[in-house]
C-alpha positions in Angstrom: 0.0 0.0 0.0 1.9 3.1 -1.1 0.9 6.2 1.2 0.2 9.4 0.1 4.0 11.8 0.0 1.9 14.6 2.1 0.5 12.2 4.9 3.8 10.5 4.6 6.1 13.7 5.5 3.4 14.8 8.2 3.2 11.5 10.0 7.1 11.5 10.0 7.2 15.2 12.1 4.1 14.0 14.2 6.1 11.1 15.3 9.4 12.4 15.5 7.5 15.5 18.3 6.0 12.7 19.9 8.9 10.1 20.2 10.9 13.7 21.6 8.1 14.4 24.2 7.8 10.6 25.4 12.0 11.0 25.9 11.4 14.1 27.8 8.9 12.9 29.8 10.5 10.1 30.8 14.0 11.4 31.7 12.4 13.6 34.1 9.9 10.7 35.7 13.6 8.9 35.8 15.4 11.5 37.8 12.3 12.5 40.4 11.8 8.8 41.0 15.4 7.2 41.0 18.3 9.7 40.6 20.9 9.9 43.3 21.7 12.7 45.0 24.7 13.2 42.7 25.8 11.7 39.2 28.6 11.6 36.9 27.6 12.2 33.5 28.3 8.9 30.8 28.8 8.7 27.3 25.8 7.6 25.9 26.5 4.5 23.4 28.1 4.9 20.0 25.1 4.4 16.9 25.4 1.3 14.9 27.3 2.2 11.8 25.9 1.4 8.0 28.7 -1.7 7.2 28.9 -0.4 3.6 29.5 3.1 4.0 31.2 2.8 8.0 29.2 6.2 8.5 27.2 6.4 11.6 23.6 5.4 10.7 22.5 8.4 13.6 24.0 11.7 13.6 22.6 14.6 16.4 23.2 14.3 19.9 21.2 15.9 23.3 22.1 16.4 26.2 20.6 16.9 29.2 22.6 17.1 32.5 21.7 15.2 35.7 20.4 16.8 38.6 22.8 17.4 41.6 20.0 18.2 43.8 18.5 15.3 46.2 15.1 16.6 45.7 12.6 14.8 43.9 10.8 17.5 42.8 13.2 20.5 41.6 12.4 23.3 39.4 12.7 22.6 35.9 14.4 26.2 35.4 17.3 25.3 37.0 20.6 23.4 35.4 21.0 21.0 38.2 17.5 19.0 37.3 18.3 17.4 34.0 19.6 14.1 33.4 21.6 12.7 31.1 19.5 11.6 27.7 20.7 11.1 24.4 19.0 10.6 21.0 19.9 10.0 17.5 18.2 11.0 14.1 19.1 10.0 10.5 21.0 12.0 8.7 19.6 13.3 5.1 19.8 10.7 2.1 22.6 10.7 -0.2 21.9 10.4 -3.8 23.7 9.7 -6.8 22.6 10.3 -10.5 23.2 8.6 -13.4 26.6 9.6 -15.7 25.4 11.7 -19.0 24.6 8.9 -21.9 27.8 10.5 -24.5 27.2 11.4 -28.0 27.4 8.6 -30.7 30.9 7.7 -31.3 32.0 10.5 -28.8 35.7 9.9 -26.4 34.9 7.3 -23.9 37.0 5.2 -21.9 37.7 1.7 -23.6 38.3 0.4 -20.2 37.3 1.1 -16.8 40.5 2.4 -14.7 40.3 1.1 -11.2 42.3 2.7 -9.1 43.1 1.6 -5.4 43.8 5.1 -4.5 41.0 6.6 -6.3 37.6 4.9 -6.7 35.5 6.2 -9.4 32.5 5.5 -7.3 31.0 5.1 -4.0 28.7 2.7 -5.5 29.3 0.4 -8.5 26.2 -1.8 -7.9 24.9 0.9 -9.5 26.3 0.3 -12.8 23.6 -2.3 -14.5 20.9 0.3 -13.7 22.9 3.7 -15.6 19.3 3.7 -17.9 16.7 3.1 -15.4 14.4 5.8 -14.2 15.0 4.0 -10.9 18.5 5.2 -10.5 18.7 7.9 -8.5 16.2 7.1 -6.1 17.5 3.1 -5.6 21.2 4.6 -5.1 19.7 6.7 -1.8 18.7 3.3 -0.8 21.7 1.3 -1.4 23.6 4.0 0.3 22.1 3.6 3.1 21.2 -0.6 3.1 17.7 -0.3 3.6 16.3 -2.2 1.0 14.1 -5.2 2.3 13.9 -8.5 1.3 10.8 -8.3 -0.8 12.3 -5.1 -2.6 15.6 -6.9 -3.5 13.7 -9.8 -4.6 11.5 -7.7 -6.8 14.8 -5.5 -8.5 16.1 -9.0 -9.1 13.6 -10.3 -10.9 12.9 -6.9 -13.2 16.7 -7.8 -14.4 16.4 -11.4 -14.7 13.2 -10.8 -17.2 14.9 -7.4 -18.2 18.6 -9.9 -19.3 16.3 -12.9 -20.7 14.6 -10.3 -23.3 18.0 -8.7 -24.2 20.0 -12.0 -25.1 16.9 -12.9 -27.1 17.2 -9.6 -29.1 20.7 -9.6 -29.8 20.3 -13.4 -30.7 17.7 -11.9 -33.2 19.8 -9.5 -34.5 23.1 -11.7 -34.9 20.9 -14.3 -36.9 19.8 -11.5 -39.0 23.3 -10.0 -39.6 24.0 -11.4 -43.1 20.5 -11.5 -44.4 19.6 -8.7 -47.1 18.7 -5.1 -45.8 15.0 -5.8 -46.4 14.7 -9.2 -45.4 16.1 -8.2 -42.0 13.9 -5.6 -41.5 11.2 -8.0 -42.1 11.7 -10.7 -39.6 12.8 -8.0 -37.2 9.5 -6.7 -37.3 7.8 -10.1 -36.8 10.0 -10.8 -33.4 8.9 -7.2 -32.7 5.0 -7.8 -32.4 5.8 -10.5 -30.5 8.5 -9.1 -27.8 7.4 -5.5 -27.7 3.9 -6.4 -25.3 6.5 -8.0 -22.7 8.5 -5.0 -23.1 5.8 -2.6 -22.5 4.8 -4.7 -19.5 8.5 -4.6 -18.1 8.5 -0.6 -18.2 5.3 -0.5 -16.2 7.3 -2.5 -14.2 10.3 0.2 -13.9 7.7 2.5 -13.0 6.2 0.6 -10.3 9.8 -0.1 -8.9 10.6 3.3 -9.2 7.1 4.6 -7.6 8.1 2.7 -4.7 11.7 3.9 -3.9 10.4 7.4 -3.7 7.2 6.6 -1.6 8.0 3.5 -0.1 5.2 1.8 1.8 3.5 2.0 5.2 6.3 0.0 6.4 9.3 1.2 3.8 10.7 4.4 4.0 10.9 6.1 1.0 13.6 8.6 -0.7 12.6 11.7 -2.1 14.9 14.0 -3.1 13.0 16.9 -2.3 12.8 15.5 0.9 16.5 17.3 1.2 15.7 21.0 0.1 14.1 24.2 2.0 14.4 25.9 -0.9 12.0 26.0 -4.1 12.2 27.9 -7.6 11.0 31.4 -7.8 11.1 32.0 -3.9 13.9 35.1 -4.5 15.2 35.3 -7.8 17.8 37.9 -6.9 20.1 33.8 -5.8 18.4 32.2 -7.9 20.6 30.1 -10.7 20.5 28.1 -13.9 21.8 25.6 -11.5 19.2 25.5 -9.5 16.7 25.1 -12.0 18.7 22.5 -13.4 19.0 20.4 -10.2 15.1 20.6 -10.0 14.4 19.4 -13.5 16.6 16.8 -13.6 15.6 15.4 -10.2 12.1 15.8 -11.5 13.0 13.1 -14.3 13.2 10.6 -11.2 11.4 11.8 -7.9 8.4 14.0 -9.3 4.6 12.1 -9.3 1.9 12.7 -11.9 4.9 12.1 -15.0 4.5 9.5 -17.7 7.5 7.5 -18.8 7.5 9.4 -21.7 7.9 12.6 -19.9 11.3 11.3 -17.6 12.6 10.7 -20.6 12.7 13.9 -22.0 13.2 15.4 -18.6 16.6 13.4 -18.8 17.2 15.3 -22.3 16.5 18.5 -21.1 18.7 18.2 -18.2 21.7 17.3 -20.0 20.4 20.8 -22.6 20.8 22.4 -19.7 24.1 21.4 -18.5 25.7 21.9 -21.5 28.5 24.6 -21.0 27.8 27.5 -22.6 30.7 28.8 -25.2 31.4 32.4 -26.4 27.9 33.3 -28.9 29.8 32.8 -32.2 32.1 29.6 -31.0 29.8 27.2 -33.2 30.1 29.4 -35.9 34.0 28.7 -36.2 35.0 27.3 -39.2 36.6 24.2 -38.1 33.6 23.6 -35.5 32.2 19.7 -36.1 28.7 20.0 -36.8 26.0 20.1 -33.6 24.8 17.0 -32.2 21.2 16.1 -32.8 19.0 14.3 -30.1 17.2 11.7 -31.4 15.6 8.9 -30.8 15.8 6.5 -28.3 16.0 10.0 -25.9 19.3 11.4 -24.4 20.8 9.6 -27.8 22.5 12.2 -29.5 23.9 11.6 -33.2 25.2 13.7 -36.2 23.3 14.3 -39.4 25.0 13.5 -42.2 26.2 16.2 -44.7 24.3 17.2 -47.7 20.5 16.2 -47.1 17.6 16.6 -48.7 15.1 19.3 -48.3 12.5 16.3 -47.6 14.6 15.0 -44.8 15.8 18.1 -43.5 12.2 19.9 -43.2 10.9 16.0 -41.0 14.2 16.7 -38.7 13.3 20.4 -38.4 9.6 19.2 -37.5 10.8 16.8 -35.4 12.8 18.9 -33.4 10.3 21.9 -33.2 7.8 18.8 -31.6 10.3 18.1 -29.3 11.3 21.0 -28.3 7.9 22.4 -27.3 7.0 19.4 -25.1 9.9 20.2 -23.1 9.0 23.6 -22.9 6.1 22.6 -21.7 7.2 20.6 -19.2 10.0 22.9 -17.8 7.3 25.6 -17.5 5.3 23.2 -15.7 8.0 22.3 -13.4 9.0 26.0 -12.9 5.0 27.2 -12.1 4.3 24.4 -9.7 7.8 23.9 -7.8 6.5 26.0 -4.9 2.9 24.4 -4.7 2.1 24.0 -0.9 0.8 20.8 -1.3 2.5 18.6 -3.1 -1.4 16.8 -4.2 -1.2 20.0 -6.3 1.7 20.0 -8.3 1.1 15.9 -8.6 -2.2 16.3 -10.5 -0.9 19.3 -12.7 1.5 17.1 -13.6 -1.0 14.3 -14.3 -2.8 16.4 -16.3 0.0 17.9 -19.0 0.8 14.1 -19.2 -2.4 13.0 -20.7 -2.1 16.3 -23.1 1.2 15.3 -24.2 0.6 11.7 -24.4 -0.2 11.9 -28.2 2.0 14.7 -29.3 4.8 12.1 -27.6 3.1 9.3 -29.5 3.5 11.4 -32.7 7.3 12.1 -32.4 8.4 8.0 -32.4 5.8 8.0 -35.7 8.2 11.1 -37.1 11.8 9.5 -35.2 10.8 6.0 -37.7 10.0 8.2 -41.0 13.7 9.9 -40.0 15.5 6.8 -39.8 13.9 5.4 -43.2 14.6 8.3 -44.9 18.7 8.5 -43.0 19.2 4.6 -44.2 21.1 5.4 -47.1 23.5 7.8 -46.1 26.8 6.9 -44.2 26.9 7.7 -40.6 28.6 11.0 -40.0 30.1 9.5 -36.6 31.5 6.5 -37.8 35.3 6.8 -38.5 36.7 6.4 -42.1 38.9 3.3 -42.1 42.6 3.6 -43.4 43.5 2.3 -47.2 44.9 -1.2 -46.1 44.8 -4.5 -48.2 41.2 -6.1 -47.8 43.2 -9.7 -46.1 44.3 -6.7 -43.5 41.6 -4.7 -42.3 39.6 -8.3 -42.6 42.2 -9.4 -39.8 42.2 -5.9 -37.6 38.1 -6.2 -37.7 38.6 -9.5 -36.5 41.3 -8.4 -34.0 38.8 -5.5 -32.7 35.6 -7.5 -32.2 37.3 -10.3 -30.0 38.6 -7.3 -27.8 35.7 -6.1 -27.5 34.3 -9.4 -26.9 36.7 -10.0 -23.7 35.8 -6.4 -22.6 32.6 -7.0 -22.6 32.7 -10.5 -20.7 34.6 -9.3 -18.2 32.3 -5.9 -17.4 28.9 -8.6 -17.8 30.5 -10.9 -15.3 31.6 -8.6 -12.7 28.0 -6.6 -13.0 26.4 -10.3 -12.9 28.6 -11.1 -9.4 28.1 -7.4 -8.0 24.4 -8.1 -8.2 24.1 -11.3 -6.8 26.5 -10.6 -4.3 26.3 -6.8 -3.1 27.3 -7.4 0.6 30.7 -9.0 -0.6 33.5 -7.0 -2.3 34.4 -7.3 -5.6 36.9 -6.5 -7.9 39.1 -6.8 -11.1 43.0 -8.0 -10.7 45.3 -8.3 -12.8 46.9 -12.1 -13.2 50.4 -11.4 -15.6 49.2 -10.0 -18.4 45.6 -10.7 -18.0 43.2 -9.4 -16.2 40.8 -11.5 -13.6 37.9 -11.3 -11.1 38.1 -11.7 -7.5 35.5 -12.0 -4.7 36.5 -11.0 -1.0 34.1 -12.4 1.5 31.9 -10.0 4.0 33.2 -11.2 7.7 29.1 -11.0 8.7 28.3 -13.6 5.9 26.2 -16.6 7.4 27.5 -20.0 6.4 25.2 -20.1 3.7 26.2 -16.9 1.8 29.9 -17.8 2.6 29.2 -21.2 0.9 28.1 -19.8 -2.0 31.0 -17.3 -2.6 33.3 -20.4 -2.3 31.2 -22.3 -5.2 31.8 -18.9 -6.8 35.5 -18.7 -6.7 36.0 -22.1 -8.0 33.8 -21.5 -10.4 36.0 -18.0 -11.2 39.2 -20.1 -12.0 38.1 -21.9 -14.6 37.2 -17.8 -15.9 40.1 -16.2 -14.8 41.9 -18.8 -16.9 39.7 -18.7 -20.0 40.4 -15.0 -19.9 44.2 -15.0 -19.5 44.0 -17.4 -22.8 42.4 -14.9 -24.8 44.3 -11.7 -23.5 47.4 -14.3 -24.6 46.0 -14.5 -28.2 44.9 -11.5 -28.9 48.6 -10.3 -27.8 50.0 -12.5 -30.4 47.6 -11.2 -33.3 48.1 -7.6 -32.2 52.3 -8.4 -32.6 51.4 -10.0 -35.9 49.4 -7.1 -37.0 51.9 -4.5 -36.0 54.6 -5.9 -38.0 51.7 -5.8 -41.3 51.1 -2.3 -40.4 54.6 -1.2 -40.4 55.1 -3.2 -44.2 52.3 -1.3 -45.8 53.6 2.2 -44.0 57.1 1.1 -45.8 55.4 0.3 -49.3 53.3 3.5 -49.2 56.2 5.6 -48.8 59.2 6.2 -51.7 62.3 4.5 -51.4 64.2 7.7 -49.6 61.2 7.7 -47.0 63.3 8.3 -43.8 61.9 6.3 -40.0 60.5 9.7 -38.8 58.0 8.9 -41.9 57.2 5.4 -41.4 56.3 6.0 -37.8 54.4 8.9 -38.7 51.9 6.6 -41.3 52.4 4.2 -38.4 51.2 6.9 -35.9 48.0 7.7 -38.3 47.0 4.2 -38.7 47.0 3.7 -35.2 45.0 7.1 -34.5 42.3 5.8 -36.9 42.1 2.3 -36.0 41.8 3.5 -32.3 38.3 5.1 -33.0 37.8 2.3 -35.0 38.2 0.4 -31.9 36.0 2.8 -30.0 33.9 2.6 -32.5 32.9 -0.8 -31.6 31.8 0.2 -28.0 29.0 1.9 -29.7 27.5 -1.2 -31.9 24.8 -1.5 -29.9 23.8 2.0 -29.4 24.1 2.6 -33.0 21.7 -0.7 -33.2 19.3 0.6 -31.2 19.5 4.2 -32.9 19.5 3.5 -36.7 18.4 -0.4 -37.1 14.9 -0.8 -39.1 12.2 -2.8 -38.3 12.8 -2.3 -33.9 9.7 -1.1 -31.8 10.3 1.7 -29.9 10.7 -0.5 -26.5 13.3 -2.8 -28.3 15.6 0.1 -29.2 15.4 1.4 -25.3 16.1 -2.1 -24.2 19.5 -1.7 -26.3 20.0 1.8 -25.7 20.3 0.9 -22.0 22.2 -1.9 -22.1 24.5 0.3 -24.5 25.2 2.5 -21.7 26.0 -0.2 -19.1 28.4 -1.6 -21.6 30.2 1.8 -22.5 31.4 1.5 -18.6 30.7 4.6 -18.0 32.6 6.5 -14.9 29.6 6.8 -12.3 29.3 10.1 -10.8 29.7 10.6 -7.0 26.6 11.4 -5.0 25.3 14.6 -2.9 23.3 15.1 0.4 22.7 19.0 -1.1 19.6 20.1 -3.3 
């Protein structure tokens, strides 16, 4: 039973005035009935401490001092009639919010860097759940280890339904590979009326999950981060910032009531519009500027538009952005007009209600996003790197080379998300074995025997891995020797005769440049899947998008007790 936010925030203050005045109460019943006629004032004892984050779970301390009269009945007024009490209360929720999805074919990291000095994050469990609209408020609750049993069980089985659908669609799609453009697009419609209605059913699902972190239940506590601010927009607008409305509409994407799915989703978008730095007016105008990104669909993907369109497609983009660009409007004036609504009843069903008038216009833009993408399919993609003039046997081989790479990468990040998740009280962490690169689980020393059973069926099961892994890293070391020594015989061909070394390694040097964003280039096959493929349903290409983002390993931002 999910309780209403309002009745949920006032029956908190009732019961944290009445818990106070029960403490009162009795600390003075204690010292007029029982208190000596002088005391020594103790330490009251420590709080228990959160094991993941070693913080302590209660902050605030009062004191009240004993009394060193022998009286049992002595003014109130005066210092000597107070014993000593202490109390705790919990400290404001820590949040953490998802890392910003990069452009198509942007810089990313190729590989996590764990450092031991420097962790990237105070919470990598995190990671599988970088697309979720559950994010932010499921990270206040990891923070602090209050998820229940039932919760847990529920997030686990979302991504056990959430992973069977995804290894079905990219089964789909490697089946359908080699077949001819329209053929493909054929029989990836067909497995699209039949996958999408479990799809739609699983985002309902996110919703529902989501609903819950935020509101919790009569016997859940929820986390709301507005829960953390005394502050709302437009209460002085002399300190008011961009910033501020930025931190309102992107935690709006996540904590606000009355939204669609829909609507997050271009929350998200407009938040990450809004963080953009702003340049000097005429920077874009430069004339070695790249072209603007364009945000497209699935939302918060952003792409560039080929060079050279036609007016046909060009006028469907401009439409399409104008559509877009108004709903968000919309919904940031929304946000803006009913941030300081007493109630929060209020702002919930004006919320509700621009939902339902959106709801076709938002309909309306996947129709135009689907027309886009037909009309885009014949033109390269702007973000794809151009791939040096090698031999066909060659770049064959350095293809090769690059996809079982990123095959290894990919293992590795799957099975140490797939460990984090079913083991989130237990450390893990990547090693490094030689040249190779491993997993390794350190046990919790408040496991029960069961849990500590299973992490030792885990780590035998991690050395059969760990040594699968360490025979790939070996062989994909030999090819990249192999493939180095090809390289530096075309750079020498390619050259004249009196070409001197500082020119071969220069060639060498350029290959290596443009094979590198070839090899970052294949990070992104699954975003560029889930943005440009034919024949997807809108819920397939989120489904990829999301995963997408898990797999690009993205650094994961740091979280923040402040509004």
């Amino acid at each position: 039973m999910n309780i209403n936010p309002d009745f949920r925030c006032c029956r908190t203050r009732i019961s944290i005035i009445l818990a106070l005045f029960l403490n009162l109460a009795f600390a003075q019943f204690s010292i007029r009935a029982n208190a000596p006629a002088t005391s020594t004032p103790t330490e009251p004892t420590p709080p228990p401490t959160a094991a993941y984050t070693n913080q302590p779970v209660y902050t605030e301390r009062v004191e009240y001092y004993p009394s060193n009269n022998s009286s049992n009945y002595t003014s109130s007024f005066t210092s000597s009639s107070f014993s000593t009490t202490s109390y705790y209360y919990a400290p404001l929720a820590t949040f953490f919010f998802p890392p910003t999805p990069p452009p198509l074919g942007g810089p990313i990291l190729l590989f996590r860097r764990y450092g031991l000095s420097q962790p990237e994050t105070q919470l990598p469990q995190l990671l599988p759940y970088v697309g979720e609209s559950f994010y932010a408020p499921l990270s206040a609750h990891l923070h602090r280890e209050d998820l229940s049993k039932k919760q847990r069980a529920r997030l686990d089985a979302y991504q056990a339904t959430r992973s069977a659908q995804l290894i079905e669609l990219h089964a789909k799609l490697a089946a359908t590979r080699e077949a001819e453009p329209a053929t493909r697009a054929r029989i990836l419609q067909e497995f699209s009326a039949q996958q999408t209605p479990i799809l739609a059913a699983l985002e309902l699902e996110a919703e529902s999950i989501r609903e819950n972190l935020v509101n919790g239940s009569f016997i859940q506590s929820g986390a709301d981060w507005n829960d953390n601010r005394t502050w709302s927009l437009g209460d002085d607008l002399r300190y008011e910032s961009r910033v501020d409305e930025f931190k309102v509409i992107r935690a709006s994407a996540f904590f606000a009531s009355g939204f669609s799915p829909a609507q997050r989703r271009l929350l998200r978008e407009l938040a990450i519009e809004m963080d953009h730095p702003l340049t000097e007016p005429t920077a874009d105008l430069s004339l070695d500027a790249p072209k603007s990104y364009f945000f497209f669909s699935p939302e918060t993907a952003r792409v560039r538009l080929p060079d050279e369109l036609s007016p046909e497609i060009t006028a469907k983009i401009d439409a399409y952005q104008t559509a877009k660009t108004q709903l968000k409007s919309a919904l940031r004036s929304a946000i803006y007009k009913n941030d300081r609504a007493f109630f929060s009843f209020n702002r919930t069903k004006a919320f509700r209600a621009l939902a339902a008038e959106q709801a076709s216009a938002l309909a309306q833009i996947e129709i135009q996003a689907e027309e886009i993408r037909t009309l885009l399919s014949p033109y390269p993609r702007a973000s794809r790197p151009a791939v040096p003039i090698i031999s066909e046997s060659l770049n064959i081989r350095i293809a090769a080379f690059l996809r079982e790479k990123q095959s290894l990468q990919r293992t590795l990040v799957e099975k140490f998300a797939a460990i984090k998740a079913a083991f989130p009280e237990n450390r893990v962490e990547y090693i490094r074995l030689g040249d190779s690169y491993g997993i390794e689980i350190v046990s919790n020393r408040r496991s029960s025997r069961s849990e500590e059973s299973k992490v030792t069926a885990l780590r035998s099961e991690l050395t059969p891995f760990n040594a699968e892994q360490s025979r790939r890293v070996a062989a994909l070391n030999r090819e990249k020797d192999i493939i180095q020594k090809s390289l530096l015989d075309v750079a020498k061909t390619k050259l004249k005769a009196n070409a001197t070394a500082a020119d071969v390694n220069g060639l060498i040097e350029h290959f290596a440049k443009k094979f590198a964003e070839q090899e970052g280039w294949q990070r992104y096959r699954d975003y560029d899947t889930a943005v440009y493929e034919p024949g997807l349903s809108p819920e397939q290409r989120r489904l990829l998008f999301a995963d997408a983002l898990v797999q690009l390993d993205l650094p994961l931002p740091r979280g923040s007790r402040d509004p």
